[in-house]
C-alpha positions as CSV (number, residue, x, y, z in Angstrom):
1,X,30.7,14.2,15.2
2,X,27.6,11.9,16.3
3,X,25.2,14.1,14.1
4,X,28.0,13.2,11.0
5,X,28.2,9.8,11.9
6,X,24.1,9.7,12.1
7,X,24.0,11.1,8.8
8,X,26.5,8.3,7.0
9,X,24.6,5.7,8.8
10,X,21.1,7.2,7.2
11,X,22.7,7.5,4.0
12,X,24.0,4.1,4.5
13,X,20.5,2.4,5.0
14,X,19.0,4.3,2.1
15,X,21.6,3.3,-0.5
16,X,21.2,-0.4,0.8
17,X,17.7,0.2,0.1
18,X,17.9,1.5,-3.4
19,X,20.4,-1.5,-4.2
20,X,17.6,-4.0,-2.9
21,X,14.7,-2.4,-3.8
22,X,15.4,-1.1,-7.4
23,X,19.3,-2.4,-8.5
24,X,18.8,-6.3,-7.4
25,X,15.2,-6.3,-10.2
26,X,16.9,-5.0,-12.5
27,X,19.6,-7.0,-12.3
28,X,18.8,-10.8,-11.7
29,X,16.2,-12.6,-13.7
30,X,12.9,-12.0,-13.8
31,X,10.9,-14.6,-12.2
32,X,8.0,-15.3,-14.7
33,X,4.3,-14.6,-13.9
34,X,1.5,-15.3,-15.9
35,X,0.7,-11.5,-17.1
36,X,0.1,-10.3,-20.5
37,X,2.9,-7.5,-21.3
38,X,0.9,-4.5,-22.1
39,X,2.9,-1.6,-21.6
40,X,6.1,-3.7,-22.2
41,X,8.3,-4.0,-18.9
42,X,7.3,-7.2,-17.8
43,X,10.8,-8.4,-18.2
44,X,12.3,-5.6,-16.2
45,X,12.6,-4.6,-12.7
46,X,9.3,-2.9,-13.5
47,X,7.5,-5.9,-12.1
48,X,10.5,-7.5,-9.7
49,X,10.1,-11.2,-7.8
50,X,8.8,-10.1,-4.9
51,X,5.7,-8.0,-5.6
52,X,4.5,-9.9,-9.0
53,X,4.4,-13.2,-7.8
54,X,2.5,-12.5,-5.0
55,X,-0.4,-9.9,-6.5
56,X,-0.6,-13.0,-9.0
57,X,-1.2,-15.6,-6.0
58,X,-3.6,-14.0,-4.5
59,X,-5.5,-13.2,-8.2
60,X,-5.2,-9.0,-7.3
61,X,-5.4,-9.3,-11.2
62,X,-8.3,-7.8,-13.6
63,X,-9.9,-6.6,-10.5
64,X,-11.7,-3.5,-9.4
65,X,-9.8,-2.0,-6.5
66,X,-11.8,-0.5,-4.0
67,X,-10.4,1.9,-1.3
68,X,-12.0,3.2,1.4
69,X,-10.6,6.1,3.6
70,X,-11.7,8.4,6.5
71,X,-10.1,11.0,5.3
72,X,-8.3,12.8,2.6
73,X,-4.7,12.4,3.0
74,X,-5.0,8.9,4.0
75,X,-4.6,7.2,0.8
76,X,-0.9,9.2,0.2
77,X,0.5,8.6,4.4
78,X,-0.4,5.0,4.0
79,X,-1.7,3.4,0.8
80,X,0.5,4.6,-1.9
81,X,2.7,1.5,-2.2
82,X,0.0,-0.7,-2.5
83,X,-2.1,1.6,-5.0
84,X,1.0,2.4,-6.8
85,X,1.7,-1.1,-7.7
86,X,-1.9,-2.7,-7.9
87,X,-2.5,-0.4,-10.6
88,X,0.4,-0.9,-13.3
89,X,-0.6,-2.1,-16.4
90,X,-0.3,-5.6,-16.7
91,X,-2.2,-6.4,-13.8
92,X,-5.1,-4.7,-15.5
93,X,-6.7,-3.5,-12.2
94,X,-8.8,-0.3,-11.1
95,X,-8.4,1.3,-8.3
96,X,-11.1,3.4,-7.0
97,X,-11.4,5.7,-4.2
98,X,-14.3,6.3,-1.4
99,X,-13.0,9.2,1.5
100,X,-15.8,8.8,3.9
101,X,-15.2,12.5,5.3
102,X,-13.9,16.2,3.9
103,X,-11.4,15.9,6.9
104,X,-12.5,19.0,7.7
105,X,-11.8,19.1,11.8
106,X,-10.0,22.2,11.4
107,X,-12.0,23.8,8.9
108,X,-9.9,22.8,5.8
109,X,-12.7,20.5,4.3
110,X,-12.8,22.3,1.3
111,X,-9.1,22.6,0.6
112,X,-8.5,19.3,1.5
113,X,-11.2,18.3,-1.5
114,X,-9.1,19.9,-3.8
115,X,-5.8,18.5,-2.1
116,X,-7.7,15.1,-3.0
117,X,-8.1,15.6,-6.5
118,X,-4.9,16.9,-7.4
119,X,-3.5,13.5,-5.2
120,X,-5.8,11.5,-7.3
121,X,-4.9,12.6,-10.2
122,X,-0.9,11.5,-9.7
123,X,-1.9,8.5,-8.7
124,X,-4.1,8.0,-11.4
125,X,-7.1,6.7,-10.0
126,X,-9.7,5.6,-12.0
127,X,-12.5,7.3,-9.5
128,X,-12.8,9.1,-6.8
129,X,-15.1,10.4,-4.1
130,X,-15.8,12.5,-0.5
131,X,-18.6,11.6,1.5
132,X,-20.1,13.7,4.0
133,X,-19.2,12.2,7.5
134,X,-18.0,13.8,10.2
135,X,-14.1,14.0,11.0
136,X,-13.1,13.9,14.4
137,X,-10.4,12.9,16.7
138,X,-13.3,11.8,19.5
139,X,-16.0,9.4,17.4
140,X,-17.0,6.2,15.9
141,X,-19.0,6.3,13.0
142,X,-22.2,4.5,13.5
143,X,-21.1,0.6,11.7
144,X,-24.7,0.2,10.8
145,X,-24.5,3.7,8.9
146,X,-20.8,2.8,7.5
147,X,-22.0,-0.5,5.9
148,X,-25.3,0.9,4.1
149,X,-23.1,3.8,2.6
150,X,-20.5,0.6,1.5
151,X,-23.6,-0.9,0.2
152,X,-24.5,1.8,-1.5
153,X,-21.4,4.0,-3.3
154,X,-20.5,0.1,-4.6
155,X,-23.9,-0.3,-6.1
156,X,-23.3,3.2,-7.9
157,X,-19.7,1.9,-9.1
158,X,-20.8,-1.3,-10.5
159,X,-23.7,0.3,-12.2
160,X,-21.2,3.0,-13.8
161,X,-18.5,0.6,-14.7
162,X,-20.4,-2.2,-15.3
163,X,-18.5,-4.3,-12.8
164,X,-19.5,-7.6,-11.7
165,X,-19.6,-8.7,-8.0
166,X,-16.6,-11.1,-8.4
167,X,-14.4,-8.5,-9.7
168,X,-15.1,-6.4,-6.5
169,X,-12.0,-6.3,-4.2
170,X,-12.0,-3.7,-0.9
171,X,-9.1,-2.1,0.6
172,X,-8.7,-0.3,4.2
173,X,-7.8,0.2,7.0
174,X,-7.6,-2.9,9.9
175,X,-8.3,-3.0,13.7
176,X,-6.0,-0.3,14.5
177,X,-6.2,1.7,11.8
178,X,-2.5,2.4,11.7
179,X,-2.7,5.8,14.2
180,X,-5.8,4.0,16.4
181,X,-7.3,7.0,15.0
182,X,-11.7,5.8,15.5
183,X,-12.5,7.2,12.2
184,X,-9.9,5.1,10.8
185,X,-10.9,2.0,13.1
186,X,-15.3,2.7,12.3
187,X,-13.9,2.2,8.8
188,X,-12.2,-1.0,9.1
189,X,-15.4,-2.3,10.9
190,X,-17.9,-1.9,9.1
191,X,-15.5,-3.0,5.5
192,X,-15.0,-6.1,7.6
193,X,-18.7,-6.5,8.6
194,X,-20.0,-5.6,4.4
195,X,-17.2,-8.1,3.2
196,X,-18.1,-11.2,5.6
197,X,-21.8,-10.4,5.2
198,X,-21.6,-10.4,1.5
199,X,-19.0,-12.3,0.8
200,X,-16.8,-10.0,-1.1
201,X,-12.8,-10.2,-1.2
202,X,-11.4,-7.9,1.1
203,X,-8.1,-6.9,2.2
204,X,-7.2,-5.1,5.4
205,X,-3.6,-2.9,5.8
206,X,-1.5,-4.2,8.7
207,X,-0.8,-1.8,11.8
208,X,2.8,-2.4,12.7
209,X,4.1,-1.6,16.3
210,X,6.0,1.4,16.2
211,X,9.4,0.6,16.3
212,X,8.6,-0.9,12.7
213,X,6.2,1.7,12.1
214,X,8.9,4.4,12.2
215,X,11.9,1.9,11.1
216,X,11.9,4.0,7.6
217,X,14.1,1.2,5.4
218,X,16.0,-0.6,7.9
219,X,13.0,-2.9,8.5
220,X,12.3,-2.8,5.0
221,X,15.9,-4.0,4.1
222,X,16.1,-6.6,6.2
223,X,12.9,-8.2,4.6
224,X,14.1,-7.3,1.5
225,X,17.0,-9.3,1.9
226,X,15.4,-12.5,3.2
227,X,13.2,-12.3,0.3
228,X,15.7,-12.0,-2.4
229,X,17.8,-14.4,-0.6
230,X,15.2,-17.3,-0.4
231,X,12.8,-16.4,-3.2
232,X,15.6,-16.1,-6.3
233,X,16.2,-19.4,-8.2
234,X,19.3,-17.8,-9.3
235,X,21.0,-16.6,-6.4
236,X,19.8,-19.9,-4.5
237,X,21.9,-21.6,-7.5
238,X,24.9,-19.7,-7.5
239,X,25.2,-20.2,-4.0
240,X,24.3,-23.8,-3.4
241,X,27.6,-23.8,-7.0
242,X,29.6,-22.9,-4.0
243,X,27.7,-25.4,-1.3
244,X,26.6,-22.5,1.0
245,X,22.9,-24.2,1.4
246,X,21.1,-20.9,2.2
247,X,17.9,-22.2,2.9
248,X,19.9,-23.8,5.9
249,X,20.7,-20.0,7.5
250,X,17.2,-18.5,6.5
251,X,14.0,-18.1,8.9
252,X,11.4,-20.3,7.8
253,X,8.5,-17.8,6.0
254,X,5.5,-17.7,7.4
255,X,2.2,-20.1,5.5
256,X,-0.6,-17.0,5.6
257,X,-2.3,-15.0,2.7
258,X,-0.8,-11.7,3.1
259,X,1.6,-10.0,1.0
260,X,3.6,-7.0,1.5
261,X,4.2,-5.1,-1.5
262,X,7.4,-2.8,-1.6
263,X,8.1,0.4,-3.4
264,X,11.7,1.0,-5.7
265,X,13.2,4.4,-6.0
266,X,10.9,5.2,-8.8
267,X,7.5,4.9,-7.3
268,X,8.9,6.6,-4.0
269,X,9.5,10.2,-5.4
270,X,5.3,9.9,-6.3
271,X,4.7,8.3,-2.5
272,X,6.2,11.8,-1.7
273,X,4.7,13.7,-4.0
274,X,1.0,13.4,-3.4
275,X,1.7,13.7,0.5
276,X,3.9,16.6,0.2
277,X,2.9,18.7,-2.8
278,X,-1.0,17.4,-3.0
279,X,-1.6,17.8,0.5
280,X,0.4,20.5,1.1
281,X,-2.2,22.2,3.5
282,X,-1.0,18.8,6.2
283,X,2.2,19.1,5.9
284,X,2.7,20.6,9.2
285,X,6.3,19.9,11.0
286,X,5.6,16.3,12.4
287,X,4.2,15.1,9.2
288,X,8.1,15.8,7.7
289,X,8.6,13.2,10.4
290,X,6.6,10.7,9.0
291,X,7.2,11.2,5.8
292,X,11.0,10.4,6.1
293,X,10.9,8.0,9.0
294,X,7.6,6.0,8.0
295,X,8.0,2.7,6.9
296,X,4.4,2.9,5.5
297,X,5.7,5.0,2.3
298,X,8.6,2.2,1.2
299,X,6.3,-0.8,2.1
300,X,2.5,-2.0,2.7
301,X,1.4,-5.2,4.6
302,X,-2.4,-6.2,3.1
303,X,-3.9,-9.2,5.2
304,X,-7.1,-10.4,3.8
305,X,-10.1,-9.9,5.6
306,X,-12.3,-13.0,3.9
């Protein structure tokens, strides 16, 4: 009977999820951001209140995108909110991709190439590339070596592209490196040493604590709901109609630069996807666990680093 009632509550949580994540932007009014409409949703749910406002305040527009990684895998266990929504068409952004190692610890690294592509290819990358450095559980990557490769692969990308410096935007991992894994940490130093020394925008993604970590959507929810609730003209409106002052009964929302972006039911069957079916050669029985209790493939937290 506590199994049943576990598995109502669950079911619960995810429908009150899909009803805040994908019903509510489709449903209330668009709040309007200055985008051109390209592919032709920018009135829709497509591009909801939350996430569009925000990638537009902190000018993650007409940019060049570019992600660094230790390892192959990392961009679909952590990223894929964040690439999935930087990339849509209106914001008229690149994402690129640097994996500084093969992942090959366990003698996978060529597999796990080839798990790369095919995950590159669903998310639709606009590049992507392995580097040689070592993976292991037990080392720090030299930060000296780690910057002069940053240095480097972004000289190659702008020369390819023809990007200009200011259009250059970097993405990884922060202090922690989400799993305090120290290929994942030698990463986030030397992409925070490259982009204070150059002067390049960065952006770092936020290690939660792990009760958040492994909230799934009930974290999630609860932001979600504060959000909506504070952020929407029209439900702000239709309540103050009634004189419920909501702004009264709300936490006040904190003055930084960071912005969480969210996923919506459609963009989380693709989080799944290139973890589960790309990288199918990871997806041992504790990965299952993070892939259905992860908060990390409903939501990112990007703080910026410059």
């Amino acid at each position: 009977m506590g199994l049943l009632r576990s598995s109502y509550l669950l079911i619960l949580v995810f429908g009150i999820w899909v009803f805040l994540s994908t019903i509510i932007p489709n449903v209330l009014p668009t709040e309007k951001v200055s985008l051109l409409d390209v592919d032709g949703y920018l009135k829709t749910g497509f591009y909801n209140g939350i996430n569009a406002p925000s990638i537009v305040n902190n000018g993650l527009t007409n940019k060049h995108i570019v992600l660094f990684t230790a390892h192959p895998d990392d961009e679909s266990m952590f990223f894929t909110p964040s690439i999935l929504e930087l990339q849509k068409a209106n914001y008229n952004n690149k994402i690129h991709l640097i994996c500084l190692s093969n992942g090959g610890y366990d003698g996978l690294g060529a597999v796990r190439v080839t798990e790369l592509e095919k995950a590159a290819n669903l998310l639709n990358l606009s590049s992507w590339k392995v580097l040689d450095y070592k993976d292991s559980i037990k080392i720090y990557w030299e930060t000296s070596d780690v910057v002069n490769t940053i240095k480097s692969e972004l000289k190659k990308l702008q020369n390819e592209h023809s990007i200009n410096n200011k259009d250059v935007v970097l993405l990884s991992f922060d202090e922690d490196g989400v799993s305090n894994h120290p290929n994942h940490k030698s990463v986030f130093m030397a992409i925070q040493q490259y982009a204070l020394q150059y002067k390049v925008k960065a952006y770092k993604l936020k290690s939660w604590k792990i009760f958040i970590k492994y909230s799934s959507f009930l974290v999630t929810n609860i932001e979600l709901m504060i959000k909506w609730l504070s952020n929407s003209k029209f439900l702000i409106e239709k309540l103050e109609s009634y004189d419920i002052h909501i702004a009264d009964y709300l936490p006040s929302q904190p003055k930084d630069t960071s912005l969480i972006l969210y996923s919506d039911l459609n963009s989380l069957f693709l989080n799944f996807s290139t973890m589960t079916w790309a990288h199918y050669s990871q997806m041992v029985w504790f990965r299952w666990i993070w892939v259905f209790s992860s908060k990390y493939m409903n939501s990112n937290e990007l703080v910026p680093i410059l």
